[in-house]
C-alpha positions as YAML, in Angstrom:
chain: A
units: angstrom
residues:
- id: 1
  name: UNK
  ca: [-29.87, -140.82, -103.28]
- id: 2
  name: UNK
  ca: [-27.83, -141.58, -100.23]
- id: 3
  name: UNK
  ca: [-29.62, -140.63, -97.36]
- id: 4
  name: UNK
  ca: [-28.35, -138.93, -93.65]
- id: 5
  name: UNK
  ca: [-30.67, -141.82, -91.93]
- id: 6
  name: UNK
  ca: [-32.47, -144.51, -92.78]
- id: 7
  name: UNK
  ca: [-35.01, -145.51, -89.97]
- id: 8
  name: UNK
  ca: [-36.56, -148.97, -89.59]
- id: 9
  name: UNK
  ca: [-39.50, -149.33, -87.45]
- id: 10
  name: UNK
  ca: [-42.90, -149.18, -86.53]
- id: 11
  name: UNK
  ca: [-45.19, -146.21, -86.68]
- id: 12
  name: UNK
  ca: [-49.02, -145.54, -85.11]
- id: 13
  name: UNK
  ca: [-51.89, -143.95, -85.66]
- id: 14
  name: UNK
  ca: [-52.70, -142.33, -82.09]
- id: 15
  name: UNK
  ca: [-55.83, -141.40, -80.84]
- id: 16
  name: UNK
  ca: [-54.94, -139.18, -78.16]
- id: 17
  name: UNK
  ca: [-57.74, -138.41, -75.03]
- id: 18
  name: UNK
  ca: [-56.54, -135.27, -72.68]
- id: 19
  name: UNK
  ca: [-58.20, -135.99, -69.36]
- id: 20
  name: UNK
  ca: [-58.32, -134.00, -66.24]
- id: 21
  name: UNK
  ca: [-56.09, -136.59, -64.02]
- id: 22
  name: UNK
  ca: [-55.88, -140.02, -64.54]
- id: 23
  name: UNK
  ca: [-58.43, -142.69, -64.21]
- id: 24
  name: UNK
  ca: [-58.45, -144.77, -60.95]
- id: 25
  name: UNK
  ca: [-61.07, -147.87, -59.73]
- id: 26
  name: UNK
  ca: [-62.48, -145.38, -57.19]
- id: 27
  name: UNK
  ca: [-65.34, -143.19, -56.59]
- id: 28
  name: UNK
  ca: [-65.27, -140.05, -58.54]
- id: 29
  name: UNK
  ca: [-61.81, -140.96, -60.71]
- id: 30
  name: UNK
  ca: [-63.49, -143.82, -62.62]
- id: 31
  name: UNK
  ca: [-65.53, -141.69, -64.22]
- id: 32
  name: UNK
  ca: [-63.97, -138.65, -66.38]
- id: 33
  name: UNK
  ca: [-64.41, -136.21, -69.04]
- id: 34
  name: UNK
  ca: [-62.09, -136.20, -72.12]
- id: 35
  name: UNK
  ca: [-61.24, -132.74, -72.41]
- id: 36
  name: UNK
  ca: [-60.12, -133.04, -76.13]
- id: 37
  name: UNK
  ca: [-59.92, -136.07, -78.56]
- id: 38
  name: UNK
  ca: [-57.53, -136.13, -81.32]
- id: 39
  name: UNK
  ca: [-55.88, -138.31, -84.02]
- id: 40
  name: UNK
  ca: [-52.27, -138.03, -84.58]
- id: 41
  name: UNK
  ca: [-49.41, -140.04, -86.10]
- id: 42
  name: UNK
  ca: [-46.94, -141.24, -84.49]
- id: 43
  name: UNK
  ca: [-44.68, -144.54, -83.80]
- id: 44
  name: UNK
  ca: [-41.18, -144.81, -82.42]
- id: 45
  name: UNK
  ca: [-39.27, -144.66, -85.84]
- id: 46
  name: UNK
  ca: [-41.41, -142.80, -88.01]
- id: 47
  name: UNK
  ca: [-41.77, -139.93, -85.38]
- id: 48
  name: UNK
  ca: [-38.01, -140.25, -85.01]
- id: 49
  name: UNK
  ca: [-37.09, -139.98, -89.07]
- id: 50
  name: UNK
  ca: [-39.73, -137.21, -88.88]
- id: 51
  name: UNK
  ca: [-37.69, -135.46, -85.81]
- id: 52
  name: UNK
  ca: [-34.27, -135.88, -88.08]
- id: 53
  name: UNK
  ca: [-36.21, -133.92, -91.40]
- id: 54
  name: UNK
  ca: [-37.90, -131.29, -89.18]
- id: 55
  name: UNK
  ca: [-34.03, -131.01, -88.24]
- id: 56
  name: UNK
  ca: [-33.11, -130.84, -92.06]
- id: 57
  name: UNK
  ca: [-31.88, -134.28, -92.66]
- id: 58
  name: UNK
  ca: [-32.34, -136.14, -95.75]
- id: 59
  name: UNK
  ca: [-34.01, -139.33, -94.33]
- id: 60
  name: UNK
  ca: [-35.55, -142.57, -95.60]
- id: 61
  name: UNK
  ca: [-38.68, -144.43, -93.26]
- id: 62
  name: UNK
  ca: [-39.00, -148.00, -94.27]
- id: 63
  name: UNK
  ca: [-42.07, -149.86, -92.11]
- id: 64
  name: UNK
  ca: [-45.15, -151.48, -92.57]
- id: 65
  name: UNK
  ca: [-48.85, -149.46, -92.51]
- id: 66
  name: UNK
  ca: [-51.91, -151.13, -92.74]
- id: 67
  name: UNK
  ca: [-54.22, -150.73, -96.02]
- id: 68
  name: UNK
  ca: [-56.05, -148.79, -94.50]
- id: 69
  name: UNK
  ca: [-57.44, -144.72, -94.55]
- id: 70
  name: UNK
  ca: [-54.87, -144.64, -91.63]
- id: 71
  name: UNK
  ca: [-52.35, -146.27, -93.11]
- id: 72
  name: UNK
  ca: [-52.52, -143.58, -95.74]
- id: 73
  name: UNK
  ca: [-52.61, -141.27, -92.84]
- id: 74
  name: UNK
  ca: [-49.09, -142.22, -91.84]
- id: 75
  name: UNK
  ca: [-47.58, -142.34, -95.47]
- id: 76
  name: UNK
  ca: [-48.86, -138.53, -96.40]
- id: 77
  name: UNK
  ca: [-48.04, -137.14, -93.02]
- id: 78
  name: UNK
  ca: [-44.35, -138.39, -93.25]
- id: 79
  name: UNK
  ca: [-43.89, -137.57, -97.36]
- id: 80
  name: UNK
  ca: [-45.20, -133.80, -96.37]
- id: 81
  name: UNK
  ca: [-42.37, -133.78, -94.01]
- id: 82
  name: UNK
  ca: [-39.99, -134.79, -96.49]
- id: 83
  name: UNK
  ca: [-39.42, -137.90, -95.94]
- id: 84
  name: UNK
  ca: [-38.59, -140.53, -98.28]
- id: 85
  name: UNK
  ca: [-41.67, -143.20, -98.10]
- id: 86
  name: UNK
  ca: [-40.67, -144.89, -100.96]
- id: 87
  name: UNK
  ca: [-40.02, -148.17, -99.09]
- id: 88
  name: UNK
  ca: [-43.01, -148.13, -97.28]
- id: 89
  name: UNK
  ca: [-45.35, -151.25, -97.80]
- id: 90
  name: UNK
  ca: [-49.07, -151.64, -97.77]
- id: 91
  name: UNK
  ca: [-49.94, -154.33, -96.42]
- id: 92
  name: UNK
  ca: [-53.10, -156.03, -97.50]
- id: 93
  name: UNK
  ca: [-55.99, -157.14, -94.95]
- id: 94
  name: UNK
  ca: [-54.18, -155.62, -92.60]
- id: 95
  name: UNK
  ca: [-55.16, -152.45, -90.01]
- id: 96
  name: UNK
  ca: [-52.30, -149.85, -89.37]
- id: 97
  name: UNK
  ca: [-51.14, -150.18, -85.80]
- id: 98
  name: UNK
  ca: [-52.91, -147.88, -83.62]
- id: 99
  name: UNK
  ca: [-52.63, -146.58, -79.69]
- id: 100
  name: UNK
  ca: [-55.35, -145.11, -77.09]
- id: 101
  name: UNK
  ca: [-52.80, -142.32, -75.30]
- id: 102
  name: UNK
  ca: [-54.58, -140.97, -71.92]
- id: 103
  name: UNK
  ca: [-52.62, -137.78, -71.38]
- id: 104
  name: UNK
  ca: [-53.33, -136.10, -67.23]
- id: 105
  name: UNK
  ca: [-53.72, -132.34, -68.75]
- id: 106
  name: UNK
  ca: [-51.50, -130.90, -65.68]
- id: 107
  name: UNK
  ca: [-48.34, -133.01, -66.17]
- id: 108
  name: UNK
  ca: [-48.62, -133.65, -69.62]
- id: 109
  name: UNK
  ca: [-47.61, -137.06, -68.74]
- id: 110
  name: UNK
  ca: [-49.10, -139.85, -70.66]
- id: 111
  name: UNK
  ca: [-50.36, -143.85, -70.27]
- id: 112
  name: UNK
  ca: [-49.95, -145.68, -73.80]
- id: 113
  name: UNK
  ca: [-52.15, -148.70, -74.49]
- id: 114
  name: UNK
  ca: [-51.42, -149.87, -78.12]
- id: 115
  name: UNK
  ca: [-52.55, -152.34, -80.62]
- id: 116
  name: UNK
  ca: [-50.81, -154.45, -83.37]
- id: 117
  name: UNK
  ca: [-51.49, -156.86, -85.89]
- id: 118
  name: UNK
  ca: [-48.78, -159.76, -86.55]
- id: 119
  name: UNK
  ca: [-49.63, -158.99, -90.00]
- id: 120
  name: UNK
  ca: [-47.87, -155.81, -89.93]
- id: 121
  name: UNK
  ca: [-44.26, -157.51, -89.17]
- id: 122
  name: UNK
  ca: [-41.75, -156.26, -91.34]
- id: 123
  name: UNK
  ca: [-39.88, -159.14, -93.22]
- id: 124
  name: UNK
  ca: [-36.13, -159.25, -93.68]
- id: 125
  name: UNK
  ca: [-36.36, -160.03, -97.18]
- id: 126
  name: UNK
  ca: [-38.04, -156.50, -97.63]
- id: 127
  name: UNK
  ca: [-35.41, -154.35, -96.53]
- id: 128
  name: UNK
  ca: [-33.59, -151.89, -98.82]
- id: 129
  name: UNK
  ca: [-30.28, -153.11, -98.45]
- id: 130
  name: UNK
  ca: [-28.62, -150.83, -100.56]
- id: 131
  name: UNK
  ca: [-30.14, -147.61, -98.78]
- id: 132
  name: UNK
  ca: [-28.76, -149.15, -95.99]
- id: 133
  name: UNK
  ca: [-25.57, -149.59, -97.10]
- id: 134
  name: UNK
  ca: [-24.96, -146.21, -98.16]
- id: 135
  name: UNK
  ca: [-26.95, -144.18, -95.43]
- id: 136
  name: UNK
  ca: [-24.78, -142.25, -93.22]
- id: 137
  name: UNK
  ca: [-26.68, -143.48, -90.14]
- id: 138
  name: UNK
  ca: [-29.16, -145.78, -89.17]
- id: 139
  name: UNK
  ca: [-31.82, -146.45, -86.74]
- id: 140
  name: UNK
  ca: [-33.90, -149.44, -85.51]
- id: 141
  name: UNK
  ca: [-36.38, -149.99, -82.93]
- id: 142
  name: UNK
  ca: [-37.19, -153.08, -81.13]
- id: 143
  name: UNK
  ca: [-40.69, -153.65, -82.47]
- id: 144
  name: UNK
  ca: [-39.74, -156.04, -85.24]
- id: 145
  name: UNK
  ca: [-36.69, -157.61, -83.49]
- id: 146
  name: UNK
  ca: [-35.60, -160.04, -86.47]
- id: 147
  name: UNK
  ca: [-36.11, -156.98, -89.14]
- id: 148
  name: UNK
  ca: [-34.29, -154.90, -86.62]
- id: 149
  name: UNK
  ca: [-31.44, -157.17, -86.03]
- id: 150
  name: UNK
  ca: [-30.96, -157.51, -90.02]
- id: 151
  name: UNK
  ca: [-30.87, -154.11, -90.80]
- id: 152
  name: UNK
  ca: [-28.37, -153.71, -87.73]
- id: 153
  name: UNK
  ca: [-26.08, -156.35, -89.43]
- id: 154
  name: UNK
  ca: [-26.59, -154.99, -93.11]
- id: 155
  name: UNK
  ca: [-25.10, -151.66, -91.34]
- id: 156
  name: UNK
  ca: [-22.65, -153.03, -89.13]
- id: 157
  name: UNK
  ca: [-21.58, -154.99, -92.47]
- id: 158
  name: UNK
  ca: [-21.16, -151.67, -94.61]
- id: 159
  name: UNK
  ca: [-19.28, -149.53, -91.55]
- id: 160
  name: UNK
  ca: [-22.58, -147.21, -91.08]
- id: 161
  name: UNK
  ca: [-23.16, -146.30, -87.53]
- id: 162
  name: UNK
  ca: [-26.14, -147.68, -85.83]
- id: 163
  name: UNK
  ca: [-28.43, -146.26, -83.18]
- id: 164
  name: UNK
  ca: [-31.46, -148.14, -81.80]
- id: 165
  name: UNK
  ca: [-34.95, -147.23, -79.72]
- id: 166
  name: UNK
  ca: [-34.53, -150.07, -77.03]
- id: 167
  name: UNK
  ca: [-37.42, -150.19, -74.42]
- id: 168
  name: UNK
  ca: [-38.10, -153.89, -73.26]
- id: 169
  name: UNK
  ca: [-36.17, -156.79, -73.17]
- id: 170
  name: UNK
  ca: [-36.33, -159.71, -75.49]
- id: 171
  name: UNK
  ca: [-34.61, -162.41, -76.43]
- id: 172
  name: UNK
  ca: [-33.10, -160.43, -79.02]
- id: 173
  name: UNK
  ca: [-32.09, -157.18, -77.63]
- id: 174
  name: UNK
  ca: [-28.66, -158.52, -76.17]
- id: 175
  name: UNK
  ca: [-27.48, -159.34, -79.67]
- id: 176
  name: UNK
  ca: [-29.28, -155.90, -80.85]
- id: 177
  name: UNK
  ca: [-27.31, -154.20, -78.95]
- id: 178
  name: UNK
  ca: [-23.94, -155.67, -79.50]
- id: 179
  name: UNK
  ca: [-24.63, -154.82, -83.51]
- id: 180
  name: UNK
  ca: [-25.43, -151.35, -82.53]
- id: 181
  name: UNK
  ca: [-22.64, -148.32, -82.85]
- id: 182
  name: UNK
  ca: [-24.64, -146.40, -80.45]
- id: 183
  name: UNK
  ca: [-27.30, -148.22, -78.38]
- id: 184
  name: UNK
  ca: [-30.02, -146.16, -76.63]
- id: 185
  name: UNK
  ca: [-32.22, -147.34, -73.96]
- id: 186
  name: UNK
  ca: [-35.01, -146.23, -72.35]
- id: 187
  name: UNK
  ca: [-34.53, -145.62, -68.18]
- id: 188
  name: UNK
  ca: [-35.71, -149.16, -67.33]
- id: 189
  name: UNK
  ca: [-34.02, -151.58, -69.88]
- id: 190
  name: UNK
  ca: [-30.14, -151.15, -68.63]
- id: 191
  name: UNK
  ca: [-31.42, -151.94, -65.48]
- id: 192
  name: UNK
  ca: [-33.70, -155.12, -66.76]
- id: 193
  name: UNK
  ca: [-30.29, -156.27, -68.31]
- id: 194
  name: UNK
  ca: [-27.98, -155.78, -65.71]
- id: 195
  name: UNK
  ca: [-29.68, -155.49, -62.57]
- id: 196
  name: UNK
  ca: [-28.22, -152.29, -61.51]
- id: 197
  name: UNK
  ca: [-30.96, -149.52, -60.22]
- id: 198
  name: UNK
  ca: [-28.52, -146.82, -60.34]
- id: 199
  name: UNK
  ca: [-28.34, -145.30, -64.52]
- id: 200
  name: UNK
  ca: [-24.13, -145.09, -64.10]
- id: 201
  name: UNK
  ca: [-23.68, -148.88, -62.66]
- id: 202
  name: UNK
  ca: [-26.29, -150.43, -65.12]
- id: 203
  name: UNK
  ca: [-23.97, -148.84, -68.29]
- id: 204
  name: UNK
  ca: [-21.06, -149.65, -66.56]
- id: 205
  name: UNK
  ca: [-22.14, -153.34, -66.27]
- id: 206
  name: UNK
  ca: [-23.26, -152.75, -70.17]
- id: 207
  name: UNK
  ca: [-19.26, -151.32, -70.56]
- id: 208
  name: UNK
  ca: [-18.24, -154.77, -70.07]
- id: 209
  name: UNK
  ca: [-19.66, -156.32, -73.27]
- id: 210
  name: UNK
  ca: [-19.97, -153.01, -75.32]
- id: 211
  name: UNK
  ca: [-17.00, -150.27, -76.01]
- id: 212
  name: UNK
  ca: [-19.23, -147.19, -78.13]
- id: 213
  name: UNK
  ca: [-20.87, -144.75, -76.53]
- id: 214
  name: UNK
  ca: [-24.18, -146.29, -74.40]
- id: 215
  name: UNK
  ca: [-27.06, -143.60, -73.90]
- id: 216
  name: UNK
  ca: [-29.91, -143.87, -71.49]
- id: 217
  name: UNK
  ca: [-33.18, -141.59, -71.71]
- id: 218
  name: UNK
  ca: [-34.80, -140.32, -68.06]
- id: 219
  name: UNK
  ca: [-37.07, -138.77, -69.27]
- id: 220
  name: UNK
  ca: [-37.88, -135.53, -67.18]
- id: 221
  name: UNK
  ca: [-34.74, -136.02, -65.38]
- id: 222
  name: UNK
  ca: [-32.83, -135.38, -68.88]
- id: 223
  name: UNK
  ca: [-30.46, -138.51, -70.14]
- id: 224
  name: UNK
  ca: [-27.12, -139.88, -69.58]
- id: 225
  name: UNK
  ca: [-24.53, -141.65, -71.29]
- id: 226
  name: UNK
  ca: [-20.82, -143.73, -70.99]
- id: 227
  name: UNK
  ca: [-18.54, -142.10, -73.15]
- id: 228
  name: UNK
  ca: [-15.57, -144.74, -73.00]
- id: 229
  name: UNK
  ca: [-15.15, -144.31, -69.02]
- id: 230
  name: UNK
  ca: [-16.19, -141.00, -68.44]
- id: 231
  name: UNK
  ca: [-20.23, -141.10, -67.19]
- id: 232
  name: UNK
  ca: [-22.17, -137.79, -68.70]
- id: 233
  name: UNK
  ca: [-25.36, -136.45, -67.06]
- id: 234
  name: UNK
  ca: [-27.68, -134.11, -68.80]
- id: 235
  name: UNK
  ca: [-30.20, -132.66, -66.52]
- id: 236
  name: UNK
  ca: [-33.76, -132.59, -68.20]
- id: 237
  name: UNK
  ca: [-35.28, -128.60, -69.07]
- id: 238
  name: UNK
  ca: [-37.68, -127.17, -67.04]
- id: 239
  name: UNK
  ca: [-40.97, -126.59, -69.71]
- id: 240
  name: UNK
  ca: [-44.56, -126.51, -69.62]
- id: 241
  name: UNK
  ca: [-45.36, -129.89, -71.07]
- id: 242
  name: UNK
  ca: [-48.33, -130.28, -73.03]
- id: 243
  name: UNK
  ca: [-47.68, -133.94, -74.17]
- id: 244
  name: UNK
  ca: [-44.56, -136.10, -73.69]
- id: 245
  name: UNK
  ca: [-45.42, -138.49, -76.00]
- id: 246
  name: UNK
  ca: [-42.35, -139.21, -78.72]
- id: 247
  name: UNK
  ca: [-40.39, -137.38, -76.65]
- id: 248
  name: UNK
  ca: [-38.42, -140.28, -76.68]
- id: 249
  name: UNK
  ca: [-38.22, -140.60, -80.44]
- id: 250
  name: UNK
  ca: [-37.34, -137.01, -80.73]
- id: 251
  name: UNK
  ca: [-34.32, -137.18, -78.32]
- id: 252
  name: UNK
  ca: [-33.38, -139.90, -80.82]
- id: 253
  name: UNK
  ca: [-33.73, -137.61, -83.86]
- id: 254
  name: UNK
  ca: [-31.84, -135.15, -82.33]
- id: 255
  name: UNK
  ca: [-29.26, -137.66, -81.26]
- id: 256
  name: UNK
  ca: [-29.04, -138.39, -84.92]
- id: 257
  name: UNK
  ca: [-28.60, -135.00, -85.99]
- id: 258
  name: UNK
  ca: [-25.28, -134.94, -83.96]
- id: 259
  name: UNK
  ca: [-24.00, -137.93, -84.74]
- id: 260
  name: UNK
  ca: [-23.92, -137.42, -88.65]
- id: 261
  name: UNK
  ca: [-22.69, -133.65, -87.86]
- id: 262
  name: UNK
  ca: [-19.63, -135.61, -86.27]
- id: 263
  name: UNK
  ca: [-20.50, -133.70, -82.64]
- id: 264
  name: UNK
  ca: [-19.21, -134.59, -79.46]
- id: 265
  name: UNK
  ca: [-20.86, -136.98, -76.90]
- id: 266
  name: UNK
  ca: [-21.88, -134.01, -74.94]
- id: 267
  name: UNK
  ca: [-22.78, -131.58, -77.70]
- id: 268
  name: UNK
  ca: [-25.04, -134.72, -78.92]
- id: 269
  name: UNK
  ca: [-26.35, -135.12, -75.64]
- id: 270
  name: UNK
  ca: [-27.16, -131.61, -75.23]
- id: 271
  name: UNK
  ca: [-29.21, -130.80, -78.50]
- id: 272
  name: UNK
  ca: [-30.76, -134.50, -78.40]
- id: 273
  name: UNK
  ca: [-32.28, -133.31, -74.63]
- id: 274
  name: UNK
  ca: [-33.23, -130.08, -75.94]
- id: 275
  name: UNK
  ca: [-34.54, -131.24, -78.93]
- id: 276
  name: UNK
  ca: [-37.11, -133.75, -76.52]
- id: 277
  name: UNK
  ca: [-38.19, -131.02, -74.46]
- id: 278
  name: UNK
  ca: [-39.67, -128.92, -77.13]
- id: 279
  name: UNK
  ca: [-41.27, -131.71, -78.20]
- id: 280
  name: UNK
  ca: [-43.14, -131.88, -75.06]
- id: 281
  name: UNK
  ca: [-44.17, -128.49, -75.06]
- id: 282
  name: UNK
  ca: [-46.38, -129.50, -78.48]
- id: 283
  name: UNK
  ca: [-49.43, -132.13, -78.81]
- id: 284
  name: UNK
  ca: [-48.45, -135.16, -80.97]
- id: 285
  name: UNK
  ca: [-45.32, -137.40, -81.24]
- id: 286
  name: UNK
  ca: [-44.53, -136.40, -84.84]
- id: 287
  name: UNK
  ca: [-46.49, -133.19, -84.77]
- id: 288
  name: UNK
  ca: [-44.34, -132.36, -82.15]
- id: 289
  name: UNK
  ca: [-41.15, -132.72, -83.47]
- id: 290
  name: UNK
  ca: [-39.41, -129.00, -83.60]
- id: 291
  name: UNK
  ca: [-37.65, -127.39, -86.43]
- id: 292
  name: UNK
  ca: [-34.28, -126.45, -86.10]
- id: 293
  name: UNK
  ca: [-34.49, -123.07, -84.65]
- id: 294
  name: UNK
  ca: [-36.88, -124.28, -81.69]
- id: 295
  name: UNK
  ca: [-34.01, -126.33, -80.08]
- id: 296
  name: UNK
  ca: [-31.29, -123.46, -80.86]
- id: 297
  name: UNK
  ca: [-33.71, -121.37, -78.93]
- id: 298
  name: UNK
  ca: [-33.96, -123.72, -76.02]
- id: 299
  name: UNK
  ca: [-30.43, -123.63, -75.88]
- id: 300
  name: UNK
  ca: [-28.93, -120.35, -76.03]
- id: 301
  name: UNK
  ca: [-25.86, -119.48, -77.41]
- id: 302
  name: UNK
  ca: [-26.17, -123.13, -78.93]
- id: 303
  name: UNK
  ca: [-24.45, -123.08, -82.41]
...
């Protein structure tokens, strides 16, 4: 089968705490009661591959979950989706990554403190090269940098466009970045790499060593982007957010959605933003991610 996208990347198993505000070292915030207490799944790529079949894509995960019940957890959750888990491994002795996510229940803002074993590294010599290959897009994250940068070249290699979920800096992430088609960063990595506060000078700086388009998530404040010179702004939609987390990932499986459509830079844009902000109106990064008709309805007229 040749698939729409092919994501390669980590997943989570998140166990999610909605507390009144947040916790601080002081008297009468260092002490608070969780609200609710969940378990969701979740993880940069597989919530974004899960965004991109919620959309109706045909889409492959490839990753590493521990074998373990959560593990499991991950592997059903994305299959019932429809996504292809086929290239999935179990790995032995190991526990599936996992995150404590502390969400303030009147922003819906959230702090993420997550957990991963070494173990769960995802070797080059594992990746499905040939679903690669023949995917119409593909999409890394910076997790596993050497897996990353492998599949990048495999798909640089074979002509398939490449979009990443960039947000720290490594050692790595210069030369992930100049393999991707369509880099996107989270709000503080162009400016870790350039130096630049403001979002337009930081890509501009970026301009210099990259000529595709070069996106930049801001999170409430929407995203932006360098379309060969021309800067686009997307202010962010005014909802009721329940939980922001994956909201990230989302925006990426939206921006996926677009790009193997064959959309504009702004029409991407647009639905990618839209597509984040419904996500935030929902608990859980993947169980978040909205159908189709969710982001048309954010965006009226939208077709």
């Amino acid at each position: 089968m040749v698939f729409d996208v092919v994501g390669v990347g980590a997943n989570s198993i998140d166990f999610v705490y909605r507390l009144p505000s947040w916790p601080r070292p002081e008297a009468g915030l260092s002490k608070l009661p969780v609200r609710e207490r969940s378990e969701r799944c979740g993880g940069q790529t597989a919530t974004a591959t899960a965004a991109c079949a919620r959309l109706g894509l045909r889409v492959k995960y490839v990753g590493v979950v521990g074998a373990d019940v959560y593990g499991a957890r991950i592997v059903e959750r994305l299959a019932g989706l429809g996504v292809d888990v086929s290239d999935v491994i179990r790995r032995e002795g190991a526990m599936n990554a996992s995150a404590a996510i502390l969400i303030d229940e009147g922003s819906g803002e959230r702090i993420v403190l997550w957990e991963r074993s070494r173990a769960l590294a995802l070797h080059t010599s594992e990746l499905p090269r040939d679903a690669i290959e023949t995917a119409r897009a593909v999409h890394v994250d910076d997790v596993d940098d050497p897996a990353a940068v492998a599949t990048a070249r495999i798909a640089r290699q074979a002509g398939v466009p490449i979009t990443t979920d960039l947000d720290r800096v490594t050692d790595r992430t210069q030369e992930l970045v100049s393999l991707a088609s369509h880099p996107i960063f989270a709000e503080q990595v162009p400016t870790e790499l350039t130096g630049e506060t403001d979002p337009e000078r930081a890509l501009r700086a970026l301009r210099r060593a990259h000529p595709g388009l070069l996106t930049v998530t801001l999170g409430a404040k929407g995203a932006a982007a360098l379309d060969g010179d021309r800067f686009i702004t997307i202010p962010g939609h005014h909802v009721r957010a329940v939980d922001t987390t994956g909201a990230g990932d989302v925006f990426r499986g939206g921006f996926l959605y677009g790009l193997v459509r064959g959309w504009s830079a702004d029409r991407i844009l647009q639905f990618a933003n839209a597509a984040a902000a419904v996500s935030c109106t929902k608990p859980g990064a993947i169980d978040g991610a909205p159908a189709l008709n969710d982001v048309k309805l954010l965006l009226e007229g939208f077709d």
